[in-house]
N, C-alpha and C positions, 0 to 999 in steps of 0.2 A: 480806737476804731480799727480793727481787720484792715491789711492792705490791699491793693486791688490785686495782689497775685494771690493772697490767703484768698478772697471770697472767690477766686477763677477755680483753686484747687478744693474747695469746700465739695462734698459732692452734693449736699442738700439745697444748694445754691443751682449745678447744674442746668441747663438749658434743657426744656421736655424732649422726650421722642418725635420725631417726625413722624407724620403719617404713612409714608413709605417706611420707615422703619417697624411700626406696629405690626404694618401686614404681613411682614416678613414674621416675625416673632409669633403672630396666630398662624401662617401657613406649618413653620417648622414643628410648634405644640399640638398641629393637627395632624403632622405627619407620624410626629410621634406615637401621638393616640393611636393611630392605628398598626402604626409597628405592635404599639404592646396586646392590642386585639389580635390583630392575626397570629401573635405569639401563644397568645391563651387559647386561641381555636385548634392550632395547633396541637397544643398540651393538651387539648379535650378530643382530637379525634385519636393522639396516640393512645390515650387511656382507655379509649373506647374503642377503635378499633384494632386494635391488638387481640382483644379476646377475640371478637369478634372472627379475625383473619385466621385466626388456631381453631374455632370452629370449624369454618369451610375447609382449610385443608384436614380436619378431622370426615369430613365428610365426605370431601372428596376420595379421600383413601379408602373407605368405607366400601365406594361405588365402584372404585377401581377395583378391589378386592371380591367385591359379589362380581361385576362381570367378568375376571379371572379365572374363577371358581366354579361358573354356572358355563362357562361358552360351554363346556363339553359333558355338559346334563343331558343324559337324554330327553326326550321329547316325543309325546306320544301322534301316530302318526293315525290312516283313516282307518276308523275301526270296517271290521271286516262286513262283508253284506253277501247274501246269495251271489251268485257270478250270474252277470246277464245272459239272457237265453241265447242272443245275437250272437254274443263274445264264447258263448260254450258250444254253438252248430260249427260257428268258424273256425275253431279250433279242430273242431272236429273232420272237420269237412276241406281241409286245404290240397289242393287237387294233387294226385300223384305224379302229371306232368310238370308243377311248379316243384314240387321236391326235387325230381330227377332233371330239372334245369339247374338248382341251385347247386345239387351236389353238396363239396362240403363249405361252399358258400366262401363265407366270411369269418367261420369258427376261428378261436387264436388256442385254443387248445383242444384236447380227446381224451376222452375215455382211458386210461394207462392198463397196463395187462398186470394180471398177481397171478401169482400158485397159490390156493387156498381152495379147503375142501367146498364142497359145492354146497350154495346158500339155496337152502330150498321151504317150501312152506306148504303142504297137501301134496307132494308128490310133482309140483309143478314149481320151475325155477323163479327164484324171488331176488326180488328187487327191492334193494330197502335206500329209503330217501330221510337223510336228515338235514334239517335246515330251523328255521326261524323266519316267523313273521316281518324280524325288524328289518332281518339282513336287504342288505342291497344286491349282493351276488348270488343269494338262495333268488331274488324276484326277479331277475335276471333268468333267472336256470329254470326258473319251473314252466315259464312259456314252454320253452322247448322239449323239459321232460312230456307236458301234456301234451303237445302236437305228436311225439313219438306212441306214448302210450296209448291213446286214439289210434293209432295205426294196429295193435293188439287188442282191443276190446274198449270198453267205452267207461267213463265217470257220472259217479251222480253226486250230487252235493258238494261242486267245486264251489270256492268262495273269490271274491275276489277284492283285493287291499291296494296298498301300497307298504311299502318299506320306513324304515327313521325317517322325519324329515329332519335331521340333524345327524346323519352320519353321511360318509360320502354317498354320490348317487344319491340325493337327498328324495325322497317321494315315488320313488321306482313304481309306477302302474305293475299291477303283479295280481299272481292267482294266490290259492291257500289250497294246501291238501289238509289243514285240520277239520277234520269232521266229515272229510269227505270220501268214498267206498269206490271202489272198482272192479270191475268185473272183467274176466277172460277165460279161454280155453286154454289160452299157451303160459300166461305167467299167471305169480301175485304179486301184487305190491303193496309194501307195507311204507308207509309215510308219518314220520317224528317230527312235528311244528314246535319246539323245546321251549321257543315262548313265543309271546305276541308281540306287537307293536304299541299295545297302551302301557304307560307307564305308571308303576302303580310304590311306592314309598322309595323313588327313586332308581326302581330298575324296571326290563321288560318283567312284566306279569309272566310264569312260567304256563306251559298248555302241554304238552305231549310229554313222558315222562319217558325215558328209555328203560328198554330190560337191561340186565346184566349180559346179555352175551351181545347187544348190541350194541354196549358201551364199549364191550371187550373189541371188537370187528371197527371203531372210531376208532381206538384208540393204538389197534394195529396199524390199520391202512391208511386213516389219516393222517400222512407224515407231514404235511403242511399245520395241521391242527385247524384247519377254517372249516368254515362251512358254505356250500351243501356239502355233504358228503352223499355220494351216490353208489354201491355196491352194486353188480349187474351177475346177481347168483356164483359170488366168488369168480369170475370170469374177469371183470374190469372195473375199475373203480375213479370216480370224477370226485376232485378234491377244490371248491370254488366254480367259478362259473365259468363257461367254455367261450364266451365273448364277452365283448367290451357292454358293460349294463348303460353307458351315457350313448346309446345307440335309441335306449327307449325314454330319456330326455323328455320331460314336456309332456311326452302323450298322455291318450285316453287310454282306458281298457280298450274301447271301441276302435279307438287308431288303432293299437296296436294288433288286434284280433283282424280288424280288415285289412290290413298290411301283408298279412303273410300269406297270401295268394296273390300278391302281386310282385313275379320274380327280379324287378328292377329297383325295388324297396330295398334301401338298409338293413329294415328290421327283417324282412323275409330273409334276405341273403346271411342274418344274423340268428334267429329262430330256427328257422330249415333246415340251416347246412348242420348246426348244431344238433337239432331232432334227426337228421341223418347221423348222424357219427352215434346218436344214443341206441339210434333202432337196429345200427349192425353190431353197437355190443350187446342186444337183447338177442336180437338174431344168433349171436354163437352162442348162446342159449339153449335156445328153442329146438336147435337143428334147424335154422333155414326155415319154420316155418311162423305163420302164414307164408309160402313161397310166393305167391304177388304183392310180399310187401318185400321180404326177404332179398328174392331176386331183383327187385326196381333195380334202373341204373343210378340211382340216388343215393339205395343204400349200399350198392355196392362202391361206391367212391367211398362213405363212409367206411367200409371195411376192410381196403384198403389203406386207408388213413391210420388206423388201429392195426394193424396186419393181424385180421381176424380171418381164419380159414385158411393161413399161409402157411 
């Protein structure tokens, strides 16, 4: 027979597990089980989200790459409409006591003087205006061209827009001389809108076509190379806009047309003094005449400023 230390060391003989010992042995095979679960979940999001994660930064670079590429697309701005009757009297009609208050206002530049033979068209000195519908410094300038030219004879069939709303001065409230005719005793003016504001396979739509001798006369005197460019019969020539365009910020046509008879206005002290500085380079022109536009004390601070008739 086995001694009693054989049967102590036998392990079939052994004494059972305790029930404290049990629990221990199902907690630690339960913890395990879940180790090796959350190992496998593991392994299933890396397989799966891996591609996944290459996706969206595929995607991501995509979006980054169109809004890169598109910030500086242009963008078409308000197509053009009749000019309101309201916005084309007031234009018309801004008093000669508010001009000759404002003087040369708030202008931040003038008219520059050339030697160049005389720009003429029927016998009467001409005026030739290039610009574009989108520009922000052509809508800018043309209030003031037409508060001046008003003062020499009258327009019919002004338009009235705004500029890019995606280039600086983004939506400039503004006139349009395309399509539009004028009439005078003293000058002509001829007016080149070279495109519009709607955008059509990615550029402005083209609208006023220039001649060759008017490309030639840009491409003299615009030493800046911008636009407007404004010629005043070989006499003076405006290369950009004569004031600051975030002056007419915000507004309406309407704002901006009933503004400039009111001498304590931005835009008046900004439109006026500028339509002064244009009306005495038309003025050495003309000869001084109309003389009660000529001689106002408005335009002659304008011509001074220009040292026209000096």
């Amino acid at each position: 027979m086995p001694s009693e230390r054989e049967r102590a060391d036998d392990p079939l003989k052994k004494s059972p597990p305790t029930a404290a010992a049990r629990r221990l042995a199902e907690k630690q095979a339960a913890a395990a089980r879940q180790r090796a679960q959350a190992a496998q979940r593991r392994r299933r999001l890396i397989t799966v989200g891996a591609p996944l994660a290459a996706v969206l930064c595929v995607i991501a670079l995509l979006v980054v790459i169109k809004l890169a590429t598109g910030a500086g697309a242009p963008k078409s701005g308000q197509k053009a409409s009749h000019a309101n009757q309201t916005v084309t009297q007031q234009l018309a009609g801004v008093p000669s006591g508010v001009l000759d208050q404002i003087g040369v206002g708030d202008a931040a530049a003038k008219p520059k003087a050339i030697t160049a033979p005389a720009l003429t068209s029927g016998g009467k000195p001409l005026v030739l205006y290039v610009g574009a519908e989108y520009c922000p410094y052509c809508a800018a300038e043309r209030w003031a061209v037409a508060v001046a030219l008003e003062r020499f004879g009258s327009f019919s069939g002004l338009g009235q827009t705004a500029s890019s709303p995606s280039d600086v001065y983004p939506s400039t409230p503004t006139l349009t001389f395309h399509g539009a005719t004028y009439t005078s005793r003293y000058l002509a003016f001829v007016a080149r809108e070279t495109q519009s504001n709607q955008v059509v396979d990615g550029q402005y739509a083209p609208l006023d076509r220039l001649t060759a001798a008017q490309q030639t006369l840009l491409s003299k005197y615009d030493s800046g190379g911008g636009i407007p460019f404004i010629d005043f019969a070989g006499r003076y020539v405006i290369s950009g806009a004569t004031y600051d365009p975030a002056v007419l910020k915000g507004r309406t046509h309407a704002q901006v047309a009933a503004a400039l008879s009111d001498p304590s206005s931005p835009i008046a002290r900004s439109i006026d003094g500028s339509a002064n500085l244009i009306t005495a380079a038309i003025c050495a022109s003309t000869g001084d005449q109309p003389a009660a536009v000529c001689t106002a004390s408005g335009v002659r601070a304008g011509a001074a400023a220009i040292g026209a008739g000096t």
